[in-house]
C-alpha positions in Angstrom: -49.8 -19.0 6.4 -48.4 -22.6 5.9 -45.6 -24.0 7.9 -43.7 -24.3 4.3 -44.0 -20.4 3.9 -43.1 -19.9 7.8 -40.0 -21.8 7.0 -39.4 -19.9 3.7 -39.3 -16.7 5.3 -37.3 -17.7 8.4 -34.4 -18.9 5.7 -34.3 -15.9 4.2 -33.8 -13.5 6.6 -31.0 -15.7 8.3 -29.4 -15.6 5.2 -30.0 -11.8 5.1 -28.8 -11.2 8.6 -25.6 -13.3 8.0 -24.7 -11.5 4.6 -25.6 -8.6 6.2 -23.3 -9.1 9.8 -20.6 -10.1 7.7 -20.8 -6.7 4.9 -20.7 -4.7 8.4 -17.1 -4.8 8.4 -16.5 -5.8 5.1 -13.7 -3.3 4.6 -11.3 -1.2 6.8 -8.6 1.0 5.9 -5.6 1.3 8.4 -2.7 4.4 7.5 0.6 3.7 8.1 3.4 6.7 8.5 6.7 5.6 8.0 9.5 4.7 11.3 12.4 5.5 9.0 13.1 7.3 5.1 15.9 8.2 3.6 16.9 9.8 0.2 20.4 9.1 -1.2 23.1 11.3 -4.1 24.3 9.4 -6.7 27.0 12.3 -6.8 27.5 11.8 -2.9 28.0 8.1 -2.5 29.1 8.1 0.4 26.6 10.5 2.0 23.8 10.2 4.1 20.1 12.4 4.1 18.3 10.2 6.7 17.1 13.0 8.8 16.1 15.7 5.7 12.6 17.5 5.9 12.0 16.0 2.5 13.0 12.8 -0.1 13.4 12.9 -4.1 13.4 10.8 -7.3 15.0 12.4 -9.8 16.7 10.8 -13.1 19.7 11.6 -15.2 18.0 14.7 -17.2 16.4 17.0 -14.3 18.3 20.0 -12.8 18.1 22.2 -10.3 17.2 25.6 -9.6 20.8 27.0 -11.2 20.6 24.6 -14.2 22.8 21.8 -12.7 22.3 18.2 -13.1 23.0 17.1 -8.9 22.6 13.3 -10.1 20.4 10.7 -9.6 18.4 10.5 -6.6 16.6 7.8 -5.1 14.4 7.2 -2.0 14.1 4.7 0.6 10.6 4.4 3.1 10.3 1.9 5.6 6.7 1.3 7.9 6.2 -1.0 10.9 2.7 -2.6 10.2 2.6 -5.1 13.5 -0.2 -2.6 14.5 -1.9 -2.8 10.9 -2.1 -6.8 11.2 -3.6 -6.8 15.0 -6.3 -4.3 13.9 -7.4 -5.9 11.1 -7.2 -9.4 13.6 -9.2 -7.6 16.2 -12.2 -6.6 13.1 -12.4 -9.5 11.2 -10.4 -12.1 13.3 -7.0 -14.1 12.3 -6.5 -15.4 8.9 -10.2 -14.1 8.3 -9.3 -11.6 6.1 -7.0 -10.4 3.0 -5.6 -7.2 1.6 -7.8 -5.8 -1.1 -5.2 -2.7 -2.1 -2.2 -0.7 -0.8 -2.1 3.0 -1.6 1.1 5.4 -1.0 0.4 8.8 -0.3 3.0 11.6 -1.0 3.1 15.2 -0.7 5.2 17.4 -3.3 7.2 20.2 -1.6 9.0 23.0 -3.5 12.7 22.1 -2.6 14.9 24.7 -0.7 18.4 23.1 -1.1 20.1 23.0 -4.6 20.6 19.4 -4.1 17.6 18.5 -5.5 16.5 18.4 -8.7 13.2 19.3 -10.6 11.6 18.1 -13.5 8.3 15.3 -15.1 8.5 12.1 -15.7 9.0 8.4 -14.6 9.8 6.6 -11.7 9.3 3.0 -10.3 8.0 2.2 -6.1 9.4 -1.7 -5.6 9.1 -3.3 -2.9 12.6 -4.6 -1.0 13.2 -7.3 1.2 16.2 -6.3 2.6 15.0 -3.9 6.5 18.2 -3.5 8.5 19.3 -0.3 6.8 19.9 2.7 8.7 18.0 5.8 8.5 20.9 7.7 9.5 21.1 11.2 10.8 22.1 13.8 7.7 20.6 16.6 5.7 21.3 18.6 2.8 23.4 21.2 4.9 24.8 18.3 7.0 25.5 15.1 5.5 26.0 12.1 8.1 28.3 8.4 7.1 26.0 6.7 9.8 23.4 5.8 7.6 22.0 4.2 4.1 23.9 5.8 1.3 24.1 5.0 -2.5 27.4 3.0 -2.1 25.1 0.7 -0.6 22.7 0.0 -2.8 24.4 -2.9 -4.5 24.3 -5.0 -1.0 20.2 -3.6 -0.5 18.8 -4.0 -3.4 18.1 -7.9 -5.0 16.6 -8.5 -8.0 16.0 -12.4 -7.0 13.4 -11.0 -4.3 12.6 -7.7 -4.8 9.4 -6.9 -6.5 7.9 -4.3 -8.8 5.0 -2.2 -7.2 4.6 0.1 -10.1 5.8 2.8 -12.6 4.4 6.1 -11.9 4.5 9.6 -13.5 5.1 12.9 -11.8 3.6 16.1 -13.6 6.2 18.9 -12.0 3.7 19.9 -9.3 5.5 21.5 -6.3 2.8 21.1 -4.1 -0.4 18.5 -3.5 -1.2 14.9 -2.4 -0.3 12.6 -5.0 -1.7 8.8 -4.3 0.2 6.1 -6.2 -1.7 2.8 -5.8 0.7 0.3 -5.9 0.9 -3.1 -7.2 -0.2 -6.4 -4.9 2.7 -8.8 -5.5 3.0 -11.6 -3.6 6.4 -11.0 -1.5 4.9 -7.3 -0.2 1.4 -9.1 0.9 3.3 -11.8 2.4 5.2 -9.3 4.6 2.5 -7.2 5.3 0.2 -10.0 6.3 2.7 -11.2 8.8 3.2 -8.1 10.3 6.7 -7.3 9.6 8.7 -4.0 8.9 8.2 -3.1 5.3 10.7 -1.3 2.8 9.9 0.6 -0.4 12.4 1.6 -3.0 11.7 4.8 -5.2 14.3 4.9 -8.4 13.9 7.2 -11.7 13.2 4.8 -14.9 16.0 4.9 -17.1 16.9 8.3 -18.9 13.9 9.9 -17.1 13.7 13.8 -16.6 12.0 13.1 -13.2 12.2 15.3 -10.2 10.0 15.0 -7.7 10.8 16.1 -3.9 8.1 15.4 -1.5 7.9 15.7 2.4 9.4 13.0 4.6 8.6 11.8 8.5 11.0 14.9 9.4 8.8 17.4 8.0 7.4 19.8 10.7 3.5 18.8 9.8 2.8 14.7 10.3 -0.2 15.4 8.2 2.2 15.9 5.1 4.4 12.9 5.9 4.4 9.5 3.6 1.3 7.8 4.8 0.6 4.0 3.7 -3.4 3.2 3.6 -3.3 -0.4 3.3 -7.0 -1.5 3.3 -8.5 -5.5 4.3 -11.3 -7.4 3.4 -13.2 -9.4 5.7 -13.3 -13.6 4.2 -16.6 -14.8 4.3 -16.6 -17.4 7.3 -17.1 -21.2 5.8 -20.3 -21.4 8.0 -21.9 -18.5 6.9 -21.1 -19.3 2.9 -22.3 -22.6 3.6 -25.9 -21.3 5.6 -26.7 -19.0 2.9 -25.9 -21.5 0.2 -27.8 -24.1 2.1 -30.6 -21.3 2.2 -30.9 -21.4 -1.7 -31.0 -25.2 -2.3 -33.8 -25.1 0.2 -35.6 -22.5 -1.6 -35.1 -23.8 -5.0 -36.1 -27.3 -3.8 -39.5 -25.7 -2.4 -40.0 -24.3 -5.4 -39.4 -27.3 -7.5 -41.8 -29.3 -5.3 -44.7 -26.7 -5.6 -44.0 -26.3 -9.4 -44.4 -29.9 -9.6 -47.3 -29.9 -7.9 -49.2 -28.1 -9.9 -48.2 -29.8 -13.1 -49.9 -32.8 -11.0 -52.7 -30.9 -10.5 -53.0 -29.7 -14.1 -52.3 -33.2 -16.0 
């Protein structure tokens, strides 16, 4: 064997072994549950549901069990991801990696308080900027004023930063996982990539029939709660790129000298 071919095979598999090292932790998937969620009554402005076994979407056309329309609801999640970011830092190193996609995980719940509403259809996840607002302490039996509320949703919600994660639709299932995979806008990445507290919205789409009631972080079983599954990629390190593209010009060089070699050899 010629020192050409030694040197042939020894570039390939460091090339291989580098592509390799880096695809072993190519991906990892970190679940986040939420540190505080919230629901809120168009018909109760003033009310607070922070501490309620369950949160609900619901639009302008559902009802509840006894045929009433108990207005609109929306929902309010908020997850502490410092933890996310330093695992992801401890696998693939800081500012070595990027998040590839973000997937909310909710579990429907047959609702037990005629506050709620059922129904299919539409409703929108954004993302909010806004993270002091209060869980609060109320429930459907025992409403609380010492939290977020839909009176203040005006001074939360802003449509300069706020961004769209998705529109989703809800078949009427009262039980089950449902995974919404939500959108990767720049604001939300940004927050998450920092490590900061991050705050979802949920809000029926205009004139929907929606009403979907699924568990919260008060429900009795954490497996059931919101979960977040936010999942990084590793970067492929500069060096590594740059030995395995060195690693080809070599090669194709080699080969362009013994190619031309034997048209010498043939002429």
């Amino acid at each position: 064997m010629g020192w050409r071919e030694v040197v042939r095979r020894w570039i390939v598999v460091l090339g291989l072994g580098l592509w390799c090292a880096n695809a072993a932790v190519a991906q990892i998937v970190i679940t986040n549950t939420p540190t505080a969620d919230a629901f809120v009554r168009s018909l109760a402005p003033t009310n607070n549901y922070g501490a309620a076994g369950a949160l609900s979407v619901s639009g302008s056309i559902a009802v509840n069990t006894n045929g009433q329309q108990e207005g609109l609801l929306d929902s309010f999640l908020q997850f502490n991801v410092s933890n996310t970011v330093a695992s992801f830092n401890g696998a693939f190193g800081a500012g070595e990696w990027a998040i590839s996609s973000v997937t909310l995980a909710l579990t429907a719940t047959s609702p037990n308080n005629a506050v709620f509403n059922y129904g299919s259809g539409s409703f929108a996840v954004r993302w909010i900027g806004d993270n002091v607002w209060q869980e609060g302490t109320g429930t459907p039996n025992s409403p609380a004023t010492n939290g977020i509320s839909y009176a203040q949703e005006p001074s939360i919600l802003n449509s300069n930063v706020d961004e769209s994660l998705g529109t989703f639709n809800y078949n009427g299932a009262t039980s089950g996982q449902m995974s919404l995979s939500l959108g990767l806008a720049g604001g939300f990445i940004s927050q998450i990539s920092t490590g900061n507290l991050v705050s979802l919205y949920m809000t029926a789409t205009p004139g929907s029939s929606v009403g979907f009631t699924f568990n919260s972080r008060h429900f009795t079983s954490s497996s059931a709660w919101p979960m977040l599954d936010i999942t990084a990629v590793a970067i492929p390190e500069p060096t590594t790129a740059g030995l395995i593209g060195l690693s080809c010009l070599i090669l194709t060089a080699m080969g362009r000298r013994r190619r031309n070699r034997a048209d010498d050899a043939t002429s």
